[in-house]
py3Dmol code that shows the C-alpha trace and the ligand (Angstrom):
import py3Dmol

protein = """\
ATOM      1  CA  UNK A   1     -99.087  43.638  23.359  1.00  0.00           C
ATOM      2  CA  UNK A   2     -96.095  43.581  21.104  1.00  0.00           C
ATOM      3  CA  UNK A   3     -94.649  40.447  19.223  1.00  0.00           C
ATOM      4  CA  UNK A   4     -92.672  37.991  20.443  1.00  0.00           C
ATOM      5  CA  UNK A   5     -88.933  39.396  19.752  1.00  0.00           C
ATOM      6  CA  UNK A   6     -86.061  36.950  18.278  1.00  0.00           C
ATOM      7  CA  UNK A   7     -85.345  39.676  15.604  1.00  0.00           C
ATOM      8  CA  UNK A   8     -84.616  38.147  11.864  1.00  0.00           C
ATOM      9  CA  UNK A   9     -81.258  39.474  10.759  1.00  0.00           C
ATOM     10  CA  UNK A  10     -80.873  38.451   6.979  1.00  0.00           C
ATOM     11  CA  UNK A  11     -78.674  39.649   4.143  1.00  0.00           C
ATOM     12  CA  UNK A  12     -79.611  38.207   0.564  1.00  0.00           C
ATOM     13  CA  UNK A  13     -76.759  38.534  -1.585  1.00  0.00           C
ATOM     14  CA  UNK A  14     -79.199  38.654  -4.941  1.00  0.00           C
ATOM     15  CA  UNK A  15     -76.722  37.984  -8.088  1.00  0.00           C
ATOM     16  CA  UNK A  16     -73.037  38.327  -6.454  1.00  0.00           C
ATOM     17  CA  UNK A  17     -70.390  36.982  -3.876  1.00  0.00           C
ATOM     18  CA  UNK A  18     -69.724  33.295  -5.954  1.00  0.00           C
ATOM     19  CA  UNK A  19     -68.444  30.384  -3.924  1.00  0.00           C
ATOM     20  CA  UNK A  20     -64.637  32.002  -3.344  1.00  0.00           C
ATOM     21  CA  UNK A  21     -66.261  35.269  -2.309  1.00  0.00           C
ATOM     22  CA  UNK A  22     -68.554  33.509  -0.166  1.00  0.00           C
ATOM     23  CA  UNK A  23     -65.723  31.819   1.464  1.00  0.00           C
ATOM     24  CA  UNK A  24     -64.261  35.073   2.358  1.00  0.00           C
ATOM     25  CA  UNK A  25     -67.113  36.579   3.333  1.00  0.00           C
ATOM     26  CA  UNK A  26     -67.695  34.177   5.819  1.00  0.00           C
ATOM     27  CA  UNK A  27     -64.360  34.191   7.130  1.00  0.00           C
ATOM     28  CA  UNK A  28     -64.835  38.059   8.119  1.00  0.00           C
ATOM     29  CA  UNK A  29     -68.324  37.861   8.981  1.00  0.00           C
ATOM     30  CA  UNK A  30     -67.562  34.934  11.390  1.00  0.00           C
ATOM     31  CA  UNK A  31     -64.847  36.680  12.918  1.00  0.00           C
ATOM     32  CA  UNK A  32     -66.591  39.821  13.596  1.00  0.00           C
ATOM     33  CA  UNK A  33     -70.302  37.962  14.698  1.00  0.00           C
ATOM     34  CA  UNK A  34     -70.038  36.093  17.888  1.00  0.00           C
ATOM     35  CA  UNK A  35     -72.729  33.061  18.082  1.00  0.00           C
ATOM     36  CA  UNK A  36     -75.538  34.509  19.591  1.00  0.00           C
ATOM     37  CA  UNK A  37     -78.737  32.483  20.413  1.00  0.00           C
ATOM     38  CA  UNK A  38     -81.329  35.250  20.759  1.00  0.00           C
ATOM     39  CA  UNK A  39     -81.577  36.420  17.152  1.00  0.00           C
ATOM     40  CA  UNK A  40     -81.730  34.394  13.727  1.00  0.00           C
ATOM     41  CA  UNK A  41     -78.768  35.548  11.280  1.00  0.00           C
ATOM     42  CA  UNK A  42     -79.304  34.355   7.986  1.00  0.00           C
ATOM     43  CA  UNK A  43     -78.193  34.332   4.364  1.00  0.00           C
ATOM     44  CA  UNK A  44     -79.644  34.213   1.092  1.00  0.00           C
ATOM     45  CA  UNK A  45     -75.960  33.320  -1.235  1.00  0.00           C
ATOM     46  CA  UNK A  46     -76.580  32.965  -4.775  1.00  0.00           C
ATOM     47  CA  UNK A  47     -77.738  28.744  -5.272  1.00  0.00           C
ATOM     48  CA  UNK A  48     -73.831  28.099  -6.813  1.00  0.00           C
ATOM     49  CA  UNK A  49     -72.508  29.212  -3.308  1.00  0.00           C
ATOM     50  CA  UNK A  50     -74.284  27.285  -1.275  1.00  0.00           C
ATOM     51  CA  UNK A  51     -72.127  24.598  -0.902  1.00  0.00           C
ATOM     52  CA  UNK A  52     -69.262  27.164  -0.181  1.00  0.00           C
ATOM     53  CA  UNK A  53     -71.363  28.895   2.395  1.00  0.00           C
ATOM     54  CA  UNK A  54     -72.121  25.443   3.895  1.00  0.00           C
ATOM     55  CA  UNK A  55     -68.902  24.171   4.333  1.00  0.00           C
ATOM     56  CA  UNK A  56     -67.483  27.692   5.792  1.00  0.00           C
ATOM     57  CA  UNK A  57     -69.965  27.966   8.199  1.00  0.00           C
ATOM     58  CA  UNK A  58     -70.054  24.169   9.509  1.00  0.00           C
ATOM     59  CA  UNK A  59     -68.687  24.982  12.858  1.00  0.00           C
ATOM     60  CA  UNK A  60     -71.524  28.186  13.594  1.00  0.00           C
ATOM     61  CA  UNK A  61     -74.993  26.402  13.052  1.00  0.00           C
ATOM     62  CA  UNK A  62     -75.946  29.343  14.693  1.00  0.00           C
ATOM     63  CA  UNK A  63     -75.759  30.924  10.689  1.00  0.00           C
ATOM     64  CA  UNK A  64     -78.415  29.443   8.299  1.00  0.00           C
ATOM     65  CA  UNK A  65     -79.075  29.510   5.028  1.00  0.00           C
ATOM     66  CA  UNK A  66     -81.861  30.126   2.243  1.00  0.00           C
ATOM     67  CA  UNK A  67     -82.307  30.316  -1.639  1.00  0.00           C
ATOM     68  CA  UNK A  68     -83.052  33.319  -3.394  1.00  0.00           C
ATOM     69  CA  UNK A  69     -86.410  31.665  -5.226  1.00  0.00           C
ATOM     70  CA  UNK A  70     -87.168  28.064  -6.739  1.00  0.00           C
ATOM     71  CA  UNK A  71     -89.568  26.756  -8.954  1.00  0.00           C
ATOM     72  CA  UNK A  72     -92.758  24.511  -7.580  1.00  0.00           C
ATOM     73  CA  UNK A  73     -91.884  21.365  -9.271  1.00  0.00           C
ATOM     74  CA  UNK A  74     -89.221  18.773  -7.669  1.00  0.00           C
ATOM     75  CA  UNK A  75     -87.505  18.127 -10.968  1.00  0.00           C
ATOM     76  CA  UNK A  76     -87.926  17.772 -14.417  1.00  0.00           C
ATOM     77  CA  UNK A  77     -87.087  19.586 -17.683  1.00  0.00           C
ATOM     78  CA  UNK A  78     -87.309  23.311 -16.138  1.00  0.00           C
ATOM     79  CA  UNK A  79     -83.689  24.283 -17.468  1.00  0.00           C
ATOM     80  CA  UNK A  80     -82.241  26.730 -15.383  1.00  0.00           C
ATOM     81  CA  UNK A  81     -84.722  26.485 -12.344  1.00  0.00           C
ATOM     82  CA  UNK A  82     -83.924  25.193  -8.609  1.00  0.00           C
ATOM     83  CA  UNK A  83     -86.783  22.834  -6.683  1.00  0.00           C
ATOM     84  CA  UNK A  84     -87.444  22.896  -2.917  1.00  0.00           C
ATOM     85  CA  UNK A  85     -85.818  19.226  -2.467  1.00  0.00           C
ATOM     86  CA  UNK A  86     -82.859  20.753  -4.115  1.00  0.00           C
ATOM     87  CA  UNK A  87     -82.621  23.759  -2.169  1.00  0.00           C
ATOM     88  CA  UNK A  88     -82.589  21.537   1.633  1.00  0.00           C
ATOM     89  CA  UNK A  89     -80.274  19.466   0.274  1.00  0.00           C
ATOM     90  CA  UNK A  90     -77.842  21.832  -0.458  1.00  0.00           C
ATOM     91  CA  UNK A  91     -78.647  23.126   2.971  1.00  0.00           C
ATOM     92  CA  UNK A  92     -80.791  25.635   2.594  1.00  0.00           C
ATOM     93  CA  UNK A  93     -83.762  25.720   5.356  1.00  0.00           C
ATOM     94  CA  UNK A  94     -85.474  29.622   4.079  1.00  0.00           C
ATOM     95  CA  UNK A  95     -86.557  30.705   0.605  1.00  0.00           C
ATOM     96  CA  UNK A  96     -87.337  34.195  -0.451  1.00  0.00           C
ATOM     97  CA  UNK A  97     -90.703  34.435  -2.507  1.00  0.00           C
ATOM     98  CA  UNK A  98     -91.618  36.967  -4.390  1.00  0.00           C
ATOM     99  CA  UNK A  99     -88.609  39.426  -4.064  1.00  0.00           C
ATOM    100  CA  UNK A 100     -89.484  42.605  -5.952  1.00  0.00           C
ATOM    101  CA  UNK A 101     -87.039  42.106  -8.199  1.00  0.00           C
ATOM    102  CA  UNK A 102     -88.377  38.657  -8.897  1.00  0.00           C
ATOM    103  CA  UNK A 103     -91.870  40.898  -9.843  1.00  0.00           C
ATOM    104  CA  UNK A 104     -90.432  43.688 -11.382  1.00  0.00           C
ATOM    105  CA  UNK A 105     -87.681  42.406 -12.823  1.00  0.00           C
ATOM    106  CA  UNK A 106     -88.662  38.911 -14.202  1.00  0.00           C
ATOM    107  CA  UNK A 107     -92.462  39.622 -14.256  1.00  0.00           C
ATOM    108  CA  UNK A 108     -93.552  37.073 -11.438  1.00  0.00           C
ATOM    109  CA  UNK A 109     -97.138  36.817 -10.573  1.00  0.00           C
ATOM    110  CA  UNK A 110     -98.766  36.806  -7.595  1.00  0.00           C
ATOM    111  CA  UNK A 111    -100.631  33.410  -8.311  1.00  0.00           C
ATOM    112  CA  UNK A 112     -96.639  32.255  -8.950  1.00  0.00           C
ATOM    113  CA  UNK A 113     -95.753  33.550  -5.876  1.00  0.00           C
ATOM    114  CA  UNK A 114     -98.716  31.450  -4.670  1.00  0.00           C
ATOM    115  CA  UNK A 115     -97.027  28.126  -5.953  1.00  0.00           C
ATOM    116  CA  UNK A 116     -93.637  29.112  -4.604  1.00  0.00           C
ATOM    117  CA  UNK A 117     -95.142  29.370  -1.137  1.00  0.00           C
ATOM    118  CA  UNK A 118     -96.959  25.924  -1.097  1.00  0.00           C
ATOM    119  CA  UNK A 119     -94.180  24.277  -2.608  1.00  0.00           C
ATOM    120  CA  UNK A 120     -91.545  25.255  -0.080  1.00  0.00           C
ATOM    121  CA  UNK A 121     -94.030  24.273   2.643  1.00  0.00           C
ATOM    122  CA  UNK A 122     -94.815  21.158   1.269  1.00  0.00           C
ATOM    123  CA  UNK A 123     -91.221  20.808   0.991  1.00  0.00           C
ATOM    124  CA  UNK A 124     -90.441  21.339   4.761  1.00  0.00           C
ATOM    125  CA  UNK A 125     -88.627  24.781   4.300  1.00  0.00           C
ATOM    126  CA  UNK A 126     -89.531  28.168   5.537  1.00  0.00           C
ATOM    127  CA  UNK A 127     -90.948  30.965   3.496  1.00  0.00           C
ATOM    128  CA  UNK A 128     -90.268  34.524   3.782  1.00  0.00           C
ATOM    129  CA  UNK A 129     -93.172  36.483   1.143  1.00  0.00           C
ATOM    130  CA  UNK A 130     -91.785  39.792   0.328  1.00  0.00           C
ATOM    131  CA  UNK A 131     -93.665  42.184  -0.343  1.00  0.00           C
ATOM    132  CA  UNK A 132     -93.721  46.351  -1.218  1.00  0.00           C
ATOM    133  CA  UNK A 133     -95.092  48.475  -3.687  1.00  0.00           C
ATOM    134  CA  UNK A 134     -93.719  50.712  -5.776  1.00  0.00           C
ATOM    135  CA  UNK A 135     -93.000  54.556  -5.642  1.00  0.00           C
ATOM    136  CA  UNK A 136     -95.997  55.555  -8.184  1.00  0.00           C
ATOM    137  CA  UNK A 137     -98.375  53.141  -6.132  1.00  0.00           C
ATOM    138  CA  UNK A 138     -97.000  54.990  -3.174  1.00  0.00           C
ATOM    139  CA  UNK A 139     -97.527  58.257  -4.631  1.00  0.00           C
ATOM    140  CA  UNK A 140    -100.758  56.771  -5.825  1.00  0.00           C
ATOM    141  CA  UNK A 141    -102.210  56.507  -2.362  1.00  0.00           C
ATOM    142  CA  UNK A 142    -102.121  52.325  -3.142  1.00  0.00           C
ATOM    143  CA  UNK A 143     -99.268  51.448  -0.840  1.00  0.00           C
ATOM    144  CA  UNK A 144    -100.941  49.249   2.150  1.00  0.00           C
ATOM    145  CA  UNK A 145    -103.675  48.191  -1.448  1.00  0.00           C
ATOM    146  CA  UNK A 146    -100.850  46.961  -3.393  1.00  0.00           C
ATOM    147  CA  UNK A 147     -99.300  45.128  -0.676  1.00  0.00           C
ATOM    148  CA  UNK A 148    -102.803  43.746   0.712  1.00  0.00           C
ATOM    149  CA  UNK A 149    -102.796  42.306  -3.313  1.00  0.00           C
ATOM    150  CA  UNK A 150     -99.676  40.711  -3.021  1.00  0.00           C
ATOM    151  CA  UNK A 151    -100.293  39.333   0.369  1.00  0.00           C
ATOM    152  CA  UNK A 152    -104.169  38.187   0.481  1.00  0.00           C
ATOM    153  CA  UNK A 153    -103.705  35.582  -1.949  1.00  0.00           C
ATOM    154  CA  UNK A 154    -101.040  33.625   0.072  1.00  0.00           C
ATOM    155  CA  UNK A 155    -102.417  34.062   3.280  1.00  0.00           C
ATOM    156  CA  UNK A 156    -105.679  32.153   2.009  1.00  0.00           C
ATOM    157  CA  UNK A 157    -104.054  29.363   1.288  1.00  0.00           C
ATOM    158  CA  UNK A 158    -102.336  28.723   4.227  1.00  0.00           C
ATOM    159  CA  UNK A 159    -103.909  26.577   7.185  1.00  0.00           C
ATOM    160  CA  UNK A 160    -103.060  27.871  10.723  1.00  0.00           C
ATOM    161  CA  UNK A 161    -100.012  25.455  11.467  1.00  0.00           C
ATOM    162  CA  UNK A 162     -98.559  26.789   7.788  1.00  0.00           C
ATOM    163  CA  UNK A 163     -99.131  30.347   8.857  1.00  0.00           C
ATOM    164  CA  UNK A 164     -96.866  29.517  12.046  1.00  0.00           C
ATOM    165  CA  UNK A 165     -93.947  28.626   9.522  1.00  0.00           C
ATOM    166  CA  UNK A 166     -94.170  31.694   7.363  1.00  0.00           C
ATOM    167  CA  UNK A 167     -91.552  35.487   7.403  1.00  0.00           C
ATOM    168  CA  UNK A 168     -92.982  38.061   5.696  1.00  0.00           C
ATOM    169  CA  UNK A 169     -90.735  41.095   4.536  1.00  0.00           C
ATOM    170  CA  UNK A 170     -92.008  44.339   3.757  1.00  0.00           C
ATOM    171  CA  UNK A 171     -89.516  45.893   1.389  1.00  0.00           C
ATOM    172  CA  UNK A 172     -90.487  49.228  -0.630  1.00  0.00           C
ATOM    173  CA  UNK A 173     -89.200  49.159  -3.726  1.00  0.00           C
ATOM    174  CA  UNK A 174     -88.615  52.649  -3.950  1.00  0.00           C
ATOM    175  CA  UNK A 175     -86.229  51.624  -1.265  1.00  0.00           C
ATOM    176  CA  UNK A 176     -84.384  49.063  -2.597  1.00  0.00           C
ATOM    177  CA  UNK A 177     -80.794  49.850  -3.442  1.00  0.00           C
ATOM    178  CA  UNK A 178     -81.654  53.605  -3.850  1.00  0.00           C
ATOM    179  CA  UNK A 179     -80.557  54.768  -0.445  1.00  0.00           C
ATOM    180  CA  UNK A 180     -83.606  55.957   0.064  1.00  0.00           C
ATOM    181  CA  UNK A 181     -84.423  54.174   3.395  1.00  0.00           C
ATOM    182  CA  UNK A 182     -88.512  54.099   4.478  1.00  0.00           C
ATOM    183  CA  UNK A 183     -88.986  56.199   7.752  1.00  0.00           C
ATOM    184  CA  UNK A 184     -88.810  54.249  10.920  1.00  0.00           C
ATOM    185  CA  UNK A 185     -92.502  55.592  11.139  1.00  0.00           C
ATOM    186  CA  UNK A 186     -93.379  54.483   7.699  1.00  0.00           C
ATOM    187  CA  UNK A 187     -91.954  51.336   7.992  1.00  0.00           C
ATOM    188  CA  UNK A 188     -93.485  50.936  11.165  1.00  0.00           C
ATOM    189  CA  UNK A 189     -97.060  51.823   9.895  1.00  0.00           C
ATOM    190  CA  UNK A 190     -96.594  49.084   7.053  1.00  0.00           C
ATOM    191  CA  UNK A 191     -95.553  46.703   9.142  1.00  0.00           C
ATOM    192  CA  UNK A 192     -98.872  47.627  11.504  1.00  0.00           C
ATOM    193  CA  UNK A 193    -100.855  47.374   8.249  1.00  0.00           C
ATOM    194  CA  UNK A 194     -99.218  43.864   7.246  1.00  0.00           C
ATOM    195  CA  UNK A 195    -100.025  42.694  10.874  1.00  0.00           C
ATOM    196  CA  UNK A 196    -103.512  43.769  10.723  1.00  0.00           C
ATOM    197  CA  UNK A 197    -103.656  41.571   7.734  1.00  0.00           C
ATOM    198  CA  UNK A 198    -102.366  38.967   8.920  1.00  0.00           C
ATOM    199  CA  UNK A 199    -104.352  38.646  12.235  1.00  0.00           C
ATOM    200  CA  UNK A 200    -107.449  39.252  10.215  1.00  0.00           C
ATOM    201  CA  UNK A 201    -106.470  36.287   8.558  1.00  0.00           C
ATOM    202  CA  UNK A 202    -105.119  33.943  11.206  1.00  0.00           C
ATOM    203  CA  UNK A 203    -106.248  35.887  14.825  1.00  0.00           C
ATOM    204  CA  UNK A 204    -104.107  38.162  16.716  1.00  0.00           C
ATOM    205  CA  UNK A 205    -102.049  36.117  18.768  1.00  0.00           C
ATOM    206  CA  UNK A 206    -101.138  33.907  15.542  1.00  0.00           C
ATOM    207  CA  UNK A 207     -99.954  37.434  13.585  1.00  0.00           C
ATOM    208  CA  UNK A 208     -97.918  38.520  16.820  1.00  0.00           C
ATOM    209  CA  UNK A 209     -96.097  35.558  16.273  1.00  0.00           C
ATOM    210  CA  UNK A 210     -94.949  35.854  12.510  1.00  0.00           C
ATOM    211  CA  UNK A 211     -92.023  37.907  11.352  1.00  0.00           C
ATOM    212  CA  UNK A 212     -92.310  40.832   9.618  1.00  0.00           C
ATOM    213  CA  UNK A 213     -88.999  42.067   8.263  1.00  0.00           C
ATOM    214  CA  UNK A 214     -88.418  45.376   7.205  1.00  0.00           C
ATOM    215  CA  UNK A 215     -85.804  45.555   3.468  1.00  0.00           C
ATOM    216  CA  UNK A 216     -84.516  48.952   1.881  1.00  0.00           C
ATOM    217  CA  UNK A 217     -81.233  50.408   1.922  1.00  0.00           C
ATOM    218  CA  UNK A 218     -80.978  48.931   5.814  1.00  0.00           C
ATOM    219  CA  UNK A 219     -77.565  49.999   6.935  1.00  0.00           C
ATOM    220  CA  UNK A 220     -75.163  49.522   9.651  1.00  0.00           C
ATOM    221  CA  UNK A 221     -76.587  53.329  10.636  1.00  0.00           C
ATOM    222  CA  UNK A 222     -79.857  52.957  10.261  1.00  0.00           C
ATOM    223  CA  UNK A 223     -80.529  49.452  11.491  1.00  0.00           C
ATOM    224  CA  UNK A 224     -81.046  49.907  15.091  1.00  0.00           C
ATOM    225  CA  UNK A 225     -83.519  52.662  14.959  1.00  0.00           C
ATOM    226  CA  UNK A 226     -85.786  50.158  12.508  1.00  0.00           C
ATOM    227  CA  UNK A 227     -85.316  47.501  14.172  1.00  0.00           C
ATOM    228  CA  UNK A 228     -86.192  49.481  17.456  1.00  0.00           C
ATOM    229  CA  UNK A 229     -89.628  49.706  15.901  1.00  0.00           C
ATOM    230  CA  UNK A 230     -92.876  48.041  17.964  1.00  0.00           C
ATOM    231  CA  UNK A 231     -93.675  46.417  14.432  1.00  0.00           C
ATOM    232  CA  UNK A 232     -90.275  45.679  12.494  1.00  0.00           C
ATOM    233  CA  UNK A 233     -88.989  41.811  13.886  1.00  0.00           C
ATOM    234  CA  UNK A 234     -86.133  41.759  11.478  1.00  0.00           C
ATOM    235  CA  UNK A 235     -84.614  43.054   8.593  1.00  0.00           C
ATOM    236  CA  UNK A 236     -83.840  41.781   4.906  1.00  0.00           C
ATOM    237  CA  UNK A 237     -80.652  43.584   3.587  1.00  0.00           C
ATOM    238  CA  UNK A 238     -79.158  43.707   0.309  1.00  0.00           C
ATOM    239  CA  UNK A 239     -76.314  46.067  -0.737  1.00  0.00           C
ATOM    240  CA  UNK A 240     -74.726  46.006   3.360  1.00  0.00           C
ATOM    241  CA  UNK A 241     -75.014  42.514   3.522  1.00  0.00           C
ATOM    242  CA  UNK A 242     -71.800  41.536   1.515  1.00  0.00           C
ATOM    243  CA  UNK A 243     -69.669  43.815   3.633  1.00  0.00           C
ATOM    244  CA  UNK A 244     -68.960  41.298   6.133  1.00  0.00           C
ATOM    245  CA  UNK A 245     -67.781  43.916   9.141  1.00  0.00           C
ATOM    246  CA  UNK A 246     -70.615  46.165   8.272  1.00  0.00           C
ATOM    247  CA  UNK A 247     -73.668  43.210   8.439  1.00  0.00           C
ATOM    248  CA  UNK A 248     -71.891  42.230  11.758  1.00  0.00           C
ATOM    249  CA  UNK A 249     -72.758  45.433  12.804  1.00  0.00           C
ATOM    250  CA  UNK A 250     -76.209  45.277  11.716  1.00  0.00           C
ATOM    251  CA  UNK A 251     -76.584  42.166  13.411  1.00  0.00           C
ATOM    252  CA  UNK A 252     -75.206  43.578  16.798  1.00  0.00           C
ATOM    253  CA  UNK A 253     -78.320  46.158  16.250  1.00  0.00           C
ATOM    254  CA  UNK A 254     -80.668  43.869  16.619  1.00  0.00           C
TER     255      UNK A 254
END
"""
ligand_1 = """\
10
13P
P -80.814 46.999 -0.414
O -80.535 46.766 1.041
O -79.601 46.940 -1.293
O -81.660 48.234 -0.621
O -81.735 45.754 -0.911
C -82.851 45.393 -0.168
C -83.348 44.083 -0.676
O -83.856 43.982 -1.773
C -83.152 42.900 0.181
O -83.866 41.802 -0.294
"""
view = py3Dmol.view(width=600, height=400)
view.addModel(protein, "pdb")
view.setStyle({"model": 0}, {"cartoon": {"style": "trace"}})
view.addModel(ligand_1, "xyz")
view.setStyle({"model": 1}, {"stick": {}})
view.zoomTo()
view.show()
């Protein structure tokens, strides 16, 4: 039996588009994306364009939005950082955790990545765990181990009800930003792998039910073949998403 299918169509904009290029953004991307109820469409701006985003997008609540990362505290003296509490009330109802760039790039940890997770449940939003190893761990013969390392950890800390609130994105790194795009099949047998993990942890009919997004130089051209994969729900787009015409048509693909 195959998941239940309201496919995930997000674009995180990582470190560009500020609040004017937001505002333009959306004014294409509106224009070109009619309101449709049978998918989610969602962005991950930079935290400064938030506000921006929010206000362009007040008339398509069909659009949400979601943070990039956050620290676990509220508040406090963590210059620099964003808090859960923050993030909703600047209208954000997702948060990416453990982005591989967040890993690779500013050395997260998996038991951070851990912290992030309960703190944005406790704090009413929605996770989305990503998740992917790299191309020597792929090479290696680790793939599904390095991704079972980076997954395990959260998933035990999760009750069941949690588990019913959390995304999970599967994004190679090898893939990100290279144009080097996974195979349909090879996505599809990661996302198989993640499942299995999942139901091990929470029962099958629980894991049919979470979102597994597929991230990795997804393209208007390439999106509809992923996300015509049994096992891919969604996809998590980086570069494409800030052309505003071109993530329309990724979101028509799904
Ligand atoms: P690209 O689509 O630019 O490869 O980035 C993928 C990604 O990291 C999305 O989170």
């Amino acid at each position: 039996m195959s998941a239940p299918r309201t496919p995930v169509l997000a674009g995180n904009w990582k470190m560009n588009l500020g609040p004017t290029e937001a505002s333009r953004f959306f004014d294409d991307f509106l224009a070109a994306h009619p309101a449709r109820a049978d998918a989610t469409v969602l962005f991950f701006p930079p935290a400064v364009s938030l506000a921006a985003a929010r206000a362009a997008l007040r008339d398509r609540a069909d659009v949400r939005l979601g943070v990039q990362n956050v620290y676990w505290e509220a508040g406090g003296a963590f210059t620099g950082e964003l808090s859960v509490p923050m993030a909703a009330d600047a209208g954000a109802e997702y948060v990416l955790v453990g982005h591989s760039e967040r890993r690779h790039v500013f050395g997260e940890t998996v038991p951070q990545t851990v912290r992030k997770v309960r703190a944005v449940l406790d704090g009413g939003l929605v996770p989305v765990l990503c998740v992917g190893e790299t191309l020597d761990e792929r090479r290696a013969g680790r793939a599904e181990a390095v991704v079972d390392g980076q997954l395990i950890p959260v998933l035990g800390t999760l009750t069941q009800d949690e588990a019913a609130r959390l995304l999970v994105a599967y994004e190679p790194v090898w893939a990100i930003g290279t144009g080097e795009t996974a195979s349909p099949a090879d996505a599809d047998a990661m996302h198989r792998a993640v499942r299995a993990r999942l139901a091990s942890a929470y029962g099958a009919e629980a894991a049919r039910a979470i979102p597994v997004l597929y991230g990795g130089s997804v393209k208007p051209e390439n999106a509809r073949e992923l996300l015509a994969q049994p096992e891919v729900d969604g996809v998590l787009v980086g570069g494409a998403s800030m052309d505003p015409r071109g993530f329309a048509r990724i979101c028509a693909a799904g």
